[in-house]
N, C-alpha and C positions, 0 to 999 in steps of 0.2 A: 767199404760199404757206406751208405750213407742213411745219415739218420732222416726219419719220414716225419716230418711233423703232422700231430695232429690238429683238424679245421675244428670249432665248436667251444661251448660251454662247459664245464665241469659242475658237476651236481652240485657243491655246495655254491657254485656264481647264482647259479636257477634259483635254489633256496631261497638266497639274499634277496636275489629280486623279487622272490614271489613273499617276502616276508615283507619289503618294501611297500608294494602295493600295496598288499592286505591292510599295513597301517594307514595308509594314507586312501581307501575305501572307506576305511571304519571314520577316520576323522572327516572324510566328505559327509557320511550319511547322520553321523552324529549333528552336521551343523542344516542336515535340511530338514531336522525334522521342527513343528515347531511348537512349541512350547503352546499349554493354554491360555494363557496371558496375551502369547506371541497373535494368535490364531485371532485372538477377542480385540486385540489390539488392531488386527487387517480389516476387523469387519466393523470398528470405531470409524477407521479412515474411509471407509465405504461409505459408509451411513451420512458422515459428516459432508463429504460431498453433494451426496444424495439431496442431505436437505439443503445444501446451499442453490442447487437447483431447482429443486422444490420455491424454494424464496425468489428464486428469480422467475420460476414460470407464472408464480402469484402473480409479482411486477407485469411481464408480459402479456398474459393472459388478460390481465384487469379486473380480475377473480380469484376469492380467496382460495387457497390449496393448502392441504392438512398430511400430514405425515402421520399417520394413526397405527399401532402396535400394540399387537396382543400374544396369546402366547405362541401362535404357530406360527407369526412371522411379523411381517410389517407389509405396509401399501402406502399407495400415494393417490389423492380424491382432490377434486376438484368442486366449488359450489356452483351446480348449475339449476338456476332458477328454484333457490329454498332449499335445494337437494342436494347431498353428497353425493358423487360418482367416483369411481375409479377411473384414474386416467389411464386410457385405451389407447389413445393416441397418441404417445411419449413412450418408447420404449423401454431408456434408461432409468422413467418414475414408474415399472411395473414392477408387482408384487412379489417380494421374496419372502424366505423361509431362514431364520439366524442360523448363522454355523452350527452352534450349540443348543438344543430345545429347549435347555434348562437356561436358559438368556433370561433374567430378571432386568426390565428398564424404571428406573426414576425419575422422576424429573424432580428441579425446584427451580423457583418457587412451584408450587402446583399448577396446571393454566386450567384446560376444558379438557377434565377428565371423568370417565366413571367407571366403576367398577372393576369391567372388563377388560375395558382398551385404553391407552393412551393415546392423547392426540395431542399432536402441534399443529397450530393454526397461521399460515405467513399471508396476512393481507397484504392488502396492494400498495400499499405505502412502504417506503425502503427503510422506514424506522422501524420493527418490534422490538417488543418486551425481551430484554438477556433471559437466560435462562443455562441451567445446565443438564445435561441428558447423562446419566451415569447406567452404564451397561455393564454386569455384573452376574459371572459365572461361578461357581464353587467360591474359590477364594482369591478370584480373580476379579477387577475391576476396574474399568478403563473409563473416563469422562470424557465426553464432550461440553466445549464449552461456546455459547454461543452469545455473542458480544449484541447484539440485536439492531446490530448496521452490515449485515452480512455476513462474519466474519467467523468460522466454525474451527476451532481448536482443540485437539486431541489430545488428552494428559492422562 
């Protein structure tokens, strides 16, 4: 007679493998999630962009343009004829909301600010004032630093 081999798996192969996974599940989702620092830190490099285009649509435009932030979010305004507006027509400078609501922003030196809102001002000349923009959550803190020849840096 002859012996019949069995085709398949044995319970504890399945085990292995499914014990396998399960570790390497857990270590995926433990690295996507992201920290608040992580989070504050994506929306430093957002911002920092933001105003480097901001500064450059001043340049282009020929008209000063201000980055202004308060507590529900931030916008991006244009000087047209004595007036602040919001820019309508730039997509990429429309008005957002922080990741965080609890977003405390600083700046220093202080520029044109009051009470409520903070504002940066990028006239049309490619020189401003340095300055540093420090965005700060719980015990979290991330700077931008802005060299005032263009240049926006995240620390």
């Amino acid at each position: 007679m002859k012996k019949q081999r069995q085709i398949g798996f044995t319970l504890l192969e399945l085990l292995v493998v499914l014990v396998i996974m399960g570790i390497m599940l857990g270590a995926v989702s433990l690295n996507a999630v992201q920290t608040t620092h992580q989070r504050l830190q994506t929306d430093a490099q957002r911002l920092s962009l933001l105003l480097q285009m901001a500064r450059e649509e001043a340049i282009v435009r020929n008209r000063p343009t201000a980055f202004e932030a308060a507590q529900e979010g931030y916008r991006f305004l244009v000087l047209n004829e004595n007036k602040w507006e919001q820019i309508e027509d730039f997509d990429s400078l429309r008005s957002r909301s922080f990741t965080f609501s609890d977003t405390k922003l600083e700046i220093t030196p202080r520029l044109d600010t009051d009470l409520d809102r903070l504002r940066i001002v990028f006239g049309r000349e490619p020189v401003s004032r340095p300055f540093v923009l420090n965005l700060r959550v719980a015990d979290s803190a991330v700077a931008i630093k802005a060299d005032g020849v263009g240049h926006f840096v995240v620390e």
